[in-house]
N, C-alpha and C positions, 0 to 999 in steps of 0.2 A: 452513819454517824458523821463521814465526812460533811455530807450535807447541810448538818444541823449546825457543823461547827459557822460554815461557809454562810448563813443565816442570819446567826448569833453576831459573828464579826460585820454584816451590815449594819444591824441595829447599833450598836455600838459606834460604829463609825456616826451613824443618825445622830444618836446623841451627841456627840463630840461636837458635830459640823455645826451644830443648831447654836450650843453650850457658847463656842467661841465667837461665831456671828454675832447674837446678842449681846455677847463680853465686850464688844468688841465698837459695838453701835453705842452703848453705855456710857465708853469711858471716851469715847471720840468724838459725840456728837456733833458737840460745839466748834469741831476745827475742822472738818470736810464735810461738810452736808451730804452731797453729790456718792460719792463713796460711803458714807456709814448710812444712809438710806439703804444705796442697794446691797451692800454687803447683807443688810438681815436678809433680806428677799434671794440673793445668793444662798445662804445659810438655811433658812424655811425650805428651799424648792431640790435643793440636796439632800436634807433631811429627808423631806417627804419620798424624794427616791429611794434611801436607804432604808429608813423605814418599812414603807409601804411595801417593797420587795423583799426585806429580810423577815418580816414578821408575815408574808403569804407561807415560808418556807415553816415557819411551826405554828400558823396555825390552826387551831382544833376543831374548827367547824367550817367543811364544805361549801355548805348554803350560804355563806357567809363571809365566803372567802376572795368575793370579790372587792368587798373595801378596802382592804388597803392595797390593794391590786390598783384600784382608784387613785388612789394617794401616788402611790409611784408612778403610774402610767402618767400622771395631769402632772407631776414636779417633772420629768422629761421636758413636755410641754413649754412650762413655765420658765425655767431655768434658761432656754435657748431664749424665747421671747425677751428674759430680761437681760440676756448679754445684748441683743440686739438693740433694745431699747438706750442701756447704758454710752452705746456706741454713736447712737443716734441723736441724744441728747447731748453728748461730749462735743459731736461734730456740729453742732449749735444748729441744725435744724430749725426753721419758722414751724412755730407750733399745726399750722393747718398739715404738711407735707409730716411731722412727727406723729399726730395722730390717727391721718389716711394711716401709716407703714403699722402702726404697730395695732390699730385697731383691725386693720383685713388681715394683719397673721394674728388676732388674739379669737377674733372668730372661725378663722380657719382653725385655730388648735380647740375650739371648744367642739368642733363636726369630728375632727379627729378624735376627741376625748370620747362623746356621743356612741362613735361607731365601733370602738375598737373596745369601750368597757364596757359593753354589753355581756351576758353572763355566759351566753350562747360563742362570746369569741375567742375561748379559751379552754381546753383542756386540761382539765386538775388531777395527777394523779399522787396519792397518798403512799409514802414510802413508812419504812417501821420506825425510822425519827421525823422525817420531814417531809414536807410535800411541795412537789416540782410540778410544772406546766407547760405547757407548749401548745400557736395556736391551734383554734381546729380548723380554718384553712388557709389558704396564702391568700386570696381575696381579703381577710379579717386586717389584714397589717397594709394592703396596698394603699390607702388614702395614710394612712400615717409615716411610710416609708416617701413618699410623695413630699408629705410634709414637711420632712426631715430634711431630706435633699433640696427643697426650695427653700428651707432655713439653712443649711448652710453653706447654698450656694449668696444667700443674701450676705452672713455673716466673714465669707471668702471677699467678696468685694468690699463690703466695709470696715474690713480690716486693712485693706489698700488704702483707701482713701485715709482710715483713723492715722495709719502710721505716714503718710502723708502730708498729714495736718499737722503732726508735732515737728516739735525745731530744736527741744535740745535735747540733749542724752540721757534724760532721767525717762522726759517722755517714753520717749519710743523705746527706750526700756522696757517703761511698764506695756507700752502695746506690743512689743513682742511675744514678753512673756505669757499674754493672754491666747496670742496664736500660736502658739507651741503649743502651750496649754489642751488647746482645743482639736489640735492636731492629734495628740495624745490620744483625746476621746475616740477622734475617728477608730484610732487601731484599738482603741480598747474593745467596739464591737465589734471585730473578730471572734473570736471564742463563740458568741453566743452566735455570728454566722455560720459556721463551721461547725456548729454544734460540738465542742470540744469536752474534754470530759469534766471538766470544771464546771461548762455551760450543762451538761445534762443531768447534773445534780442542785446546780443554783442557778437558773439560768441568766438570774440579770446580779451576776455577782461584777463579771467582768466591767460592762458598761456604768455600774453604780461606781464602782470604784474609781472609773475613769472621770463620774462628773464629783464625785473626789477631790480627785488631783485636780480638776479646773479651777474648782470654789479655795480651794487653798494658795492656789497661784491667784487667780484675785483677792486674798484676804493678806496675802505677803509685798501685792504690787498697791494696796490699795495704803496697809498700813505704811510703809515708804513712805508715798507719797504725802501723809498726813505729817512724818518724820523731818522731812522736809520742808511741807507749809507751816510748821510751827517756827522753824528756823528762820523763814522770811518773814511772815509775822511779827517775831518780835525784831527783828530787824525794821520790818516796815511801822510797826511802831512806834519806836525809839525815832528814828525818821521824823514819823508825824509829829513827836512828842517836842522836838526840835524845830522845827520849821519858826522862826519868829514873823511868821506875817497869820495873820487870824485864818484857821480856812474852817469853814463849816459843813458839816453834811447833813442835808435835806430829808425828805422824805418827798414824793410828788404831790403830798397838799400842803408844807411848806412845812411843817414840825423838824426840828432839829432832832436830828437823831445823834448826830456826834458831834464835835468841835475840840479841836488842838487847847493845847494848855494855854496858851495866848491867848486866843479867840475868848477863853474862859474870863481871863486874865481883864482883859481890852474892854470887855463889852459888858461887865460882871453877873459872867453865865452860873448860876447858883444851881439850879435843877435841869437840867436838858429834855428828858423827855415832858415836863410840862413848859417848854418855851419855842414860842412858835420866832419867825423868820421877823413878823409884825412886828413882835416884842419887842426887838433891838432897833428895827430902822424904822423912819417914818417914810412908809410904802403908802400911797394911796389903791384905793380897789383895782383900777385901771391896770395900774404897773402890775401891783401880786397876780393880779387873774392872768396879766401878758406874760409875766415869770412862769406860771405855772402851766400855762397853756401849751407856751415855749419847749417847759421841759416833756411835757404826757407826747409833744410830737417830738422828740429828740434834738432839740435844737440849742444849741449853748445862746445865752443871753448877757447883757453887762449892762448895768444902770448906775448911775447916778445917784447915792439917799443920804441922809441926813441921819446922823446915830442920835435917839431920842435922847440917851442921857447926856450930851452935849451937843455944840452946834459944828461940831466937826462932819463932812463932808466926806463920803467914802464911796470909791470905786468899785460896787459889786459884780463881779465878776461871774458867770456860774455856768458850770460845766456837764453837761448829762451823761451817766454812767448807765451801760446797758447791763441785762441778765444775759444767762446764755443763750437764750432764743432770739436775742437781737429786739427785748421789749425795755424800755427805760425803766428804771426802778429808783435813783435817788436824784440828788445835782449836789454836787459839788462846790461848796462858794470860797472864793478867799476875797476879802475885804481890805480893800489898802487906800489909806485916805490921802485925798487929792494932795497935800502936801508932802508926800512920799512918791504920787506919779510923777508932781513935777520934778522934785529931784532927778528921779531917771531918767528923767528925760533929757534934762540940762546934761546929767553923766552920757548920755547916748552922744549928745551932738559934737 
């Protein structure tokens, strides 16, 4: 009975981990992409371990009882591959070196999945409430203990570097608590090494609970930090909201994606997402393709134009902002017309 309790409290857990993940990615979307993306995938690959392991322990058909055997064994997998990925992405990685690392361990864990869920590599035996396993040789687990150990000997070093890369105290905060976290996991498979008596009634009670405790430590360090970008946000808002010189943001084929209440105000921005950069100034072909050309290779540019709705003269300025892979994604403009440069100038001298 012990057994079946030990089971029941996985599935349960399943559900809860999934429940909150998606609660969680719902209500946050909009304010940390990066974090409420992986959070489900955190949440989905926990689930699938508790799941998948607690529902092998009551259920009722043998033949059949390698599927969710599946489910848990592939969320192990998964779950390491997407702390690694998250870490790897964070540390802002060129997309070629992001996708070699995480595409050679996503094929290495699918030979691992291949060899080790096979039906032949696992011994099921049928207790009066629940049914326990263990493999049928030690050869069955050596390509996935392999695996294990080169993920997290990867994830040991790139948590040096992650907590390396941060600079202020909330950071490495959060990157602690993911290595602690993960530390945790290591001693959680104890038990089921050791075959302890907890491990010979459930056996992956121990280690499910431990990626647990991981997915929960990312779901408290993740929500923080969302806690926190909201705070600057509207700080950086109110900022933007204030700035009295025009500044506009781009898209890299020139569409205005946003513009300061000035900028609105100066240039009489009615609709933004249908007003391109053309709209307001008079750019010939030349200049916009040398603007735009400028910014696709990361390069800041400043021109000279002429605001169509009068004959005022403005100093465009425009700045390229990267993603985290280090690829350009908007530009940056603030517009200040020549009679406002000279000014500062004359105040400079």
């Amino acid at each position: 009975m012990f057994g079946y309790i030990l089971h029941i409290i996985l599935v349960i857990f399943g559900i809860i981990v999934l429940t909150t993940g998606i609660s969680l990615h719902v209500r946050e979307v909009n304010r940390n992409q990066s974090g409420t993306f992986f959070i489900v995938f955190f949440a989905l690959f926990a689930a699938y371990i508790c799941l998948g392991y607690g529902l092998v322990g009551i259920w009722p058909d043998l033949s059949t009882i390698y599927i969710p055997r599946f489910f848990g064994f592939w969320g192990i997998d998964a779950f390491l591959l997407t702390e690694l990925s998250y870490g790897l992405i964070d540390l802002k990685y060129r997309r070629t070196i992001l996708y070699a690392l995480i595409g050679s361990s996503t094929i290495y864990a699918l030979f691992d999945l291949i060899l080790n869920d096979t039906k032949s590599a696992v011994i099921y035996t049928q207790q009066e409430f629940y049914t326990t396993f263990e493999p049928n040789t030690s050869n069955h687990l050596l390509f996935h203990y392999t695996f294990l150990i080169v993920i997290a000997i990867c994830l040991i070093i790139l948590s040096i570097l992650w907590y390396k890369s941060k600079k202020t105290k909330v950071e490495k905060n959060f990157v602690m608590k993911i290595i602690f976290s993960n530390y945790v996991l290591i001693f959680s498979a104890i038990p089921y090494v050791f075959q302890t008596k907890t491990s010979q009634v459930c056996p992956a009670f121990s280690f499910a609970m431990g990626f647990v405790f991981v997915y929960f430590m990312w779901y408290s360090a993740i929500k923080k930090i969302i806690s926190i970008e909201v705070n600057v946000k509207n700080i950086s808002q109110q900022i933007f909201n204030s700035i009295d010189v025009p500044v506009i943001i781009l898209s890299l084929e020139g569409k205005i994606s946003l513009s300061n209440p000035y900028a609105k105000e100066q240039f009489k921005i009615e609709n933004e997402q249908n007003t391109f950069i053309t709209d307001l100034f008079s750019l010939s072909d030349v200049e916009q393709l040398r603007l735009l050309k400028k910014a696709k290779n990361g390069e800041d540019y400043q021109l000279i134009v002429r605001e169509k709705n009068s004959d005022i003269n403005y100093l465009l300025k425009c700045s390229v902002k990267f993603d985290y892979v280090g690829d350009p994604f908007c530009i940056i403009c603030t517009a200040l017309s020549q009679n406002k440069v000279q000014e500062n100038e004359k105040g400079n001298l």
